[in-house]
C-alpha positions in Angstrom: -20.4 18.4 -2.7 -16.6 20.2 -3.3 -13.7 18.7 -1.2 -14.4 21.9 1.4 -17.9 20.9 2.3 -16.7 17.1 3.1 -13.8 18.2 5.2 -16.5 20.2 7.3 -19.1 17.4 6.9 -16.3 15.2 8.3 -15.2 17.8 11.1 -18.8 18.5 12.1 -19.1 14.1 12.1 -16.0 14.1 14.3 -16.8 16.4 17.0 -19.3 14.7 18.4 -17.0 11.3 18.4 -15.6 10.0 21.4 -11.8 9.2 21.5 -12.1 5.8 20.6 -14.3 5.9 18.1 -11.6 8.0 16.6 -9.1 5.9 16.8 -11.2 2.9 15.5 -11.9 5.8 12.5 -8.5 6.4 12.2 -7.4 2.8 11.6 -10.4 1.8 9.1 -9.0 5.3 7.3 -5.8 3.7 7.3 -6.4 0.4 6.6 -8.6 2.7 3.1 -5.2 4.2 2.5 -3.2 0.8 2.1 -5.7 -1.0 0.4 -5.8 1.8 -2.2 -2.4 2.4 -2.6 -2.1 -1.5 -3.5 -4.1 -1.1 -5.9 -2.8 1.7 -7.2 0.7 0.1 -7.6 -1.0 -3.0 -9.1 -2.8 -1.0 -12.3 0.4 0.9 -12.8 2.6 -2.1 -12.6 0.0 -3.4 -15.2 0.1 -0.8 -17.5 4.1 -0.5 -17.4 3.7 -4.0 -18.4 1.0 -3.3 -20.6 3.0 -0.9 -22.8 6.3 -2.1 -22.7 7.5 0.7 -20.6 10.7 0.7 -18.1 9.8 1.1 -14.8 11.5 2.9 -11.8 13.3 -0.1 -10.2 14.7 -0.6 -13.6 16.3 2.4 -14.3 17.9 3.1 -11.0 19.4 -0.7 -11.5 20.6 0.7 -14.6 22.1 3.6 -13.3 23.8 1.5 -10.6 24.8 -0.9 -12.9 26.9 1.0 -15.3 29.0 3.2 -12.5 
């Protein structure tokens, strides 16, 4: 199924929802978003570490540093 047919899936699903249930569908969707955006951060925090790369933070410390 392409990304178009589960936004219409997910439309069609919603229609028939009554306001609260879309809120309580909003918040578990939410709730999705943060968990996966830890983990996100935590395997590319790994893999900085991993290959002995410079991360973000660093480099703007860097920058800050030697003005």
């Amino acid at each position: 199924m392409g990304m178009f047919d589960q936004f219409k899936a997910a439309q069609n699903m919603m229609k028939n929802m009554d306001p609260d249930q879309l809120k309580e569908l909003m918040a578990q969707a939410k709730e999705s978003q943060a968990m996966l955006n830890k983990e996100i951060k935590k395997v590319v925090e790994e893999e900085i570490e991993r290959r002995g790369l410079i991360s973000r933070e660093e480099v703007l410390r860097l920058i800050t540093e030697s003005r």
